[in-house]
Phi, psi and omega in degrees: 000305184307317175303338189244012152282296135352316209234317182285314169289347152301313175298318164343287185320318221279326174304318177298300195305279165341298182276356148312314176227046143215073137313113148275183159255159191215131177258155197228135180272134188256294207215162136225190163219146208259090169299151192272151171246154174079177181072185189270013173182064138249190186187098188317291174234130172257144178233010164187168202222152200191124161266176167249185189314336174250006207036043169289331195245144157214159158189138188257133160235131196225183176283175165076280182283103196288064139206211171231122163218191218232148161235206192232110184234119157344283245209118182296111155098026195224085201275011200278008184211077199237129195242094149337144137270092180304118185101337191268079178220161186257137145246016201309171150018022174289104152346276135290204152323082207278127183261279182263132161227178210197126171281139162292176175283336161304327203080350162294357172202143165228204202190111168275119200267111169261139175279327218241307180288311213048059168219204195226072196293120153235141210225108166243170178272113163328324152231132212282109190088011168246104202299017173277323211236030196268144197213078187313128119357314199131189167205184194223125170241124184289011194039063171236173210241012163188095167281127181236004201184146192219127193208130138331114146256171197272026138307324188098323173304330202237136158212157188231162192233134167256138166240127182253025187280156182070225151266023174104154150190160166272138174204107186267144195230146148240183220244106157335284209251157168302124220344084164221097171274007192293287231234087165257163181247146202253117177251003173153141198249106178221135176216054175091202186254190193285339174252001160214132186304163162306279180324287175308332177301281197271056157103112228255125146196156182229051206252108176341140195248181172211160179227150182208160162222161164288153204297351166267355201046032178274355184249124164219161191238141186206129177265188172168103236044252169283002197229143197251107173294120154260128192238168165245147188248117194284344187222144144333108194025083189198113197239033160293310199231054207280107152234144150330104185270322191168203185216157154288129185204112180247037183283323180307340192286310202205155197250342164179113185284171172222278199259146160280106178223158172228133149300224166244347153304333195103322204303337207216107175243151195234132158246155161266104149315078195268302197349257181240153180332123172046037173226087132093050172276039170185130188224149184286065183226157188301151130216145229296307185230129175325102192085357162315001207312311201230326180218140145288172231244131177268090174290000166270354144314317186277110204316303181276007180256316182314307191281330193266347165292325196288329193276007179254354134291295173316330169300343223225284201295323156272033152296326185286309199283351204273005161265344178276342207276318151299356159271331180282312170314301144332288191269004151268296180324333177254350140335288178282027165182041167278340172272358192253000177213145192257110190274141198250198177239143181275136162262093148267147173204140202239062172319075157257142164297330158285116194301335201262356170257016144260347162281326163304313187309314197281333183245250176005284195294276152338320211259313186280001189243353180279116243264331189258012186065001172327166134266010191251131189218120162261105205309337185283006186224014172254159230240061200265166171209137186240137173243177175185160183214133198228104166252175203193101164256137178271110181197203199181129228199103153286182199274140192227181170298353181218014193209139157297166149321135167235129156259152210209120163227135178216136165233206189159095182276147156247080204276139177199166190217136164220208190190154160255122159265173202319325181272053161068002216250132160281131178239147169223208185188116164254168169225141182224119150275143179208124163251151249164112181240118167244087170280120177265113154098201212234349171276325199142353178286154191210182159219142177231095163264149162229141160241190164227127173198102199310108146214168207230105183268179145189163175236132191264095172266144177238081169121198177267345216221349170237127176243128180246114173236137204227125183224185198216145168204169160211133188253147168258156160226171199224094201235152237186088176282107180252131151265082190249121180274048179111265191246020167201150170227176162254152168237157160209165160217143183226144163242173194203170160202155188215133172252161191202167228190148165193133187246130153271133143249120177253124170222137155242154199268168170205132165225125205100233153218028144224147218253171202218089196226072182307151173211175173220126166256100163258127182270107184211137191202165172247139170245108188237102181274142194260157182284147174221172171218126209287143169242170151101349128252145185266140004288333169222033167291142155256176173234086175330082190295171165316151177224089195264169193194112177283154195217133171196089173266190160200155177209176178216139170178191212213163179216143199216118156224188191188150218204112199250103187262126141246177187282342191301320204161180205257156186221125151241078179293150187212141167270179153215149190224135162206148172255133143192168206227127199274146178223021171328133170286128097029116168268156165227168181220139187237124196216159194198150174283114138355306193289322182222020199021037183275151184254153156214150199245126144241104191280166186070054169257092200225067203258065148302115188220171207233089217228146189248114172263125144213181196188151195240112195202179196221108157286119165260103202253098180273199188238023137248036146086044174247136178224152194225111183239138179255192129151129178262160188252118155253139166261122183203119160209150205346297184274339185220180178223163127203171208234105182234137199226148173217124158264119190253174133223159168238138161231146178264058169332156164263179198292329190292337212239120198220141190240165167199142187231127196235138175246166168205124137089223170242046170239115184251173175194114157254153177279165142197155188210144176201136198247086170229119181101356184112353138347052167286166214222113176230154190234123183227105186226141194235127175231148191283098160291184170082345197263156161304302175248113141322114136290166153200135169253165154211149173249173191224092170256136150229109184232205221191146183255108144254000000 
């Protein structure tokens, strides 16, 4: 008993398992409705279907009644309450036999497949999407010899023809101008594999076809009698690289299908029925995952879906550098202009409202900046310097066999304050907003982070001329997903936090006044992106898991300035040359359809590289205690680049004069206070970071003691 108790929960298991990790798509029949036949707004035998861009609109055209007409539907993509528009129909120049039609992206033109001319009728619209207001054009004959079906891609740029003469084939041409068909050019021809034919992939029959691709264009469909063929496509509307996933067969439904449509997620698909007059033509069905008829759309196939995992990883580790690389800079600046400025004192001070970075404020931060470990720190008698730095990065992640292109812009401000204590040791404290604008691929997918982020650097001299420098940090991050597969996209927000680190050594030779200054850097951090879930198409949100993701560089490199005295103040130009090499651990992101929960994994998310920096720049130190760092960056390695430019400043206040900087919430406010002539003069101004819309403000009070 216990063994066949035993034996029966394996198979159990082994079944579960099994059905658990292989999902297919799948269709479900929902509704049809029966087009009238005959009259001034019927339509005798209908052969192809057609929405408009929200699906608010439908419209069937067929054989025998040379038109087109249009209903209205109550519900987008809900043909079960579909309202006929008496009168809103096209007959404009239809030759013939009308089989198909295919809307521009606008709706300002559409294209009619004639059975009888064997050409391409264009008809455009006064008003968009309304065939009422329809006009011919003109026509195009593809010199093809059974035309059945006409499609886009959505650019436009590309088009394709089912020719069912012979044994069938398919044919993509592109486009001068976007559905501008006068001068197309013919670029490949598929007409199966070497053993089987187009005709035989989709049932060897020679029953009017239709043709569709999913709104990204990695699926395309194709009918013929009763069955609906689905192929995947390795590049986007691109039929260099076709294969068969299977066929469909909606023969209880229909009886011979012609035209095809999806909505625009993929969630909802309509075939036409032509067989006979008013019975059941235009039919409805669920399907599990978007574009699902037989497999779902694999997003670690997809090129832009691929690039957009990659880039909230790759975005998160340069994320460490563009916070670290202003505090190291800071602290080679004062390497390099340490005899030349006297630091005075500053009133910082750090407010959040948020408790565990108000507990930092109150304790930590006093303590790290304190010389003796005190905990008591009085500002007003510390030897403080406050600075900041604002950069603006560039860069660009080509396209590889398996990821789109990312163009990539980060800017980013820094606030920071440090002091020298009694053991000679510089301590600071930063603050960084940083936004990261990342575009993926050639449809519309993107990314938007913003971050925050605290660090507690110091520079350590070992000697007169070496230095160990060292920092510590922790980032919130805040990221904005756009997916778009074309004629729909998904959004998310995801959040994360991350801590990091960076150690330097540095020493310099000096001869003259010019230095010679090797160093060795290691970057290293952890990152934890939290699950989210895409909203806005339901066949193709996803769901997202935890995502952790390690950061480990190391680099080498040298540095040369010289140092030039006028009277206004000191001028030091400087180069930098540096290697370093992501040596990063390998990530992975595990993700599932909403709809039907088949999973998928994508492993190896790893953009370990091997990158040469260098950068040119200008210090400027003047006597009325403004000092100025300029300085530009390439970033450059085998797949990518980038271009980065910083301004920093610093002022060196008098006894008179005092500043203070307070974050709250997502509200930063600086201070300035100052007493001149019996006068005090206090300037107080604030911006919301973090917002959908940012605010800001500033006040000016100046009063007076008698």
């Amino acid at each position: 008993m216990l063994k066949k108790f035993f034996g029966t929960f394996s198979i159990t298991l082994f079944v579960l398992v099994f059905l658990n990790s292989i999902a297919f798509g799948a269709i479900s029949y929902v509704d049809d409705i029966d087009v009238p036949a005959n009259g001034s707004n019927g339509q005798n035998i209908p052969h192809g279907v057609a929405f408009n861009s929200d699906g608010t609109k439908m419209y069937v055209i067929g054989a025998s009644a040379n038109r087109v007409i249009q209903y209205t539907l109550s519900t987008p993509f809900d043909i079960s309450e579909a309202t006929l528009l008496a009168g809103s129909v096209c007959t404009e120049g239809i030759a013939g036999d009308g089989l198909k039609l295919t809307f521009n992206s606008d709706g300002s033109k559409f294209f009619i497949v004639d059975d009888a001319t064997q050409d391409v009728e264009i008809l455009t619209l006064t008003t968009a999407y309304d065939i009422s207001t329809c006009s011919n054009t003109g026509s195009k004959d593809f010199d093809t010899t059974n035309l059945r079906d006409l499609k886009f891609s959505n650019d436009g740029k590309k088009v394709f023809l089912y020719d069912q003469g012979g044994t069938h084939s398919l044919k993509q041409y592109s486009l001068s101008s976007a559905f501008d068909i006068s001068n197309p050019t013919l670029v490949t021809t598929y007409t199966g594999t070497d053993s089987k034919t187009l005709k035989v992939l989709t049932g060897n029959k020679n029953k009017v076809n239709g043709l569709v691709f999913s709104s990204d264009g990695s699926k395309m469909f194709v009918t013929n009698d009763t069955k609906i063929t689905e192929f995947t496509l390795s590049n986007p509307f691109d039929l260099s690289n076709v294969t068969q996933e299977g066929r469909e067969n909606v023969s209880d439904q229909v009886a011979k299908i012609s035209g095809i449509a999806f909505n625009n997620d993929g969630s909802k698909m309509f075939v036409v029925d032509f067989t006979s007059t008013g019975t059941s033509d235009i039919h409805e069905y669920n399907v599990t995952c978007g574009f699902g008829v037989k497999k779902c759309i694999d997003p670690t196939a997809n090129k832009d879906d691929v690039a957009s995992v990659e880039s909230q990883s790759e975005g998160t580790k340069k994320l460490i550098q563009h916070t670290t690389y202003p505090v190291l800079n800071r602290m080679e600046w004062l390497r390099r202009n340490s005899d030349r400025i006297n630091l005075t004192n500053q009133n910082i001070k750090f407010q959040f409202n948020n408790e565990m970075l108000n507990a930092l404020s109150s304790s930590l931060i006093p303590i790290y900046f304190s010389s003796d470990n005190s905990n008591e720190l009085n500002y007003q008698n510390s030897n403080w310097s406050f600075w900041s730095e604002g950069s603006i990065s560039i860069g660009r992640t080509g396209d590889s066999a398996t990821s789109s292109f990312k163009d990539i812009t980060a800017s980013g401000i820094t606030l920071g304050a440090d002091k020298k204590g009694e053991d000679d040791i510089m301590r600071g404290i930063a603050l960084r907003f940083g936004a990261d604008d990342v575009d993926v691929g050639d449809l519309g997918s993107a990314l938007d982070m913003s971050s925050f982020s605290l660090t507690f650097y110091e520079t350590r001299p070992k000697g007169e001329k070496r230095f160990v420098d060292h920092l510590l940090g922790l980032s919130f991050l805040n990221s904005n997903l756009i997916n778009n597969s074309g004629s729909t996209s998904t959004d998310g927000d995801r959040y994360g936090e991350q801590l990091y680190g960076s150690l330097s050594l540095r020493d310099t030779f000096s001869k003259n006044r010019l230095n010679f200054t090797p160093k060795l850097k290691i970057n290293y951090g952890i990152t934890h992106l939290g699950a989210y879930e895409e909203t806005g198409a339901d066949g193709l949100n996803l769901e997202f898991n935890d995502q952790y993701i390690g950061n480990f560089t190391s680099s080498l490199g040298t540095s040369l300035d010289n140092t030039y005295d006028f009277k206004i103040g000191t001028l030091i130009p400087y180069f930098d040359f540096e290697y370093y090499a992501d040596m990063s651990p390998s990530s992975q992101q595990t993700f599932s359809y909403i709809s039907n929960g088949e999973e998928f994994t994508l492993k190896n998310i790893n953009n370990s590289t091997h990158n040469f920096m260098s950068s040119i720049g200008l210090d400027f130190i003047s006597e009325n205690g403004l000092s100025l760092m300029t300085k530009y960056t390439r970033d450059q390695a085998k797949q990518n680049k980038n271009d980065s430019f910083v301004i920093a400043l610093d002022y060196k206040n008098s006894q008179r004069s005092s500043y203070a900087m307070s974050i709250q919430d997502t509200s930063a406010e600086f201070s300035h206070n100052r007493k001149f002539n019996g006068l005090n003069i206090d300037v107080d101004t604030h911006y919301g970071f973090l917002k959908d819309d940012p605010d800001y403000g500033a006040t000016i009070e100046v009063s007076s003691k008698f």
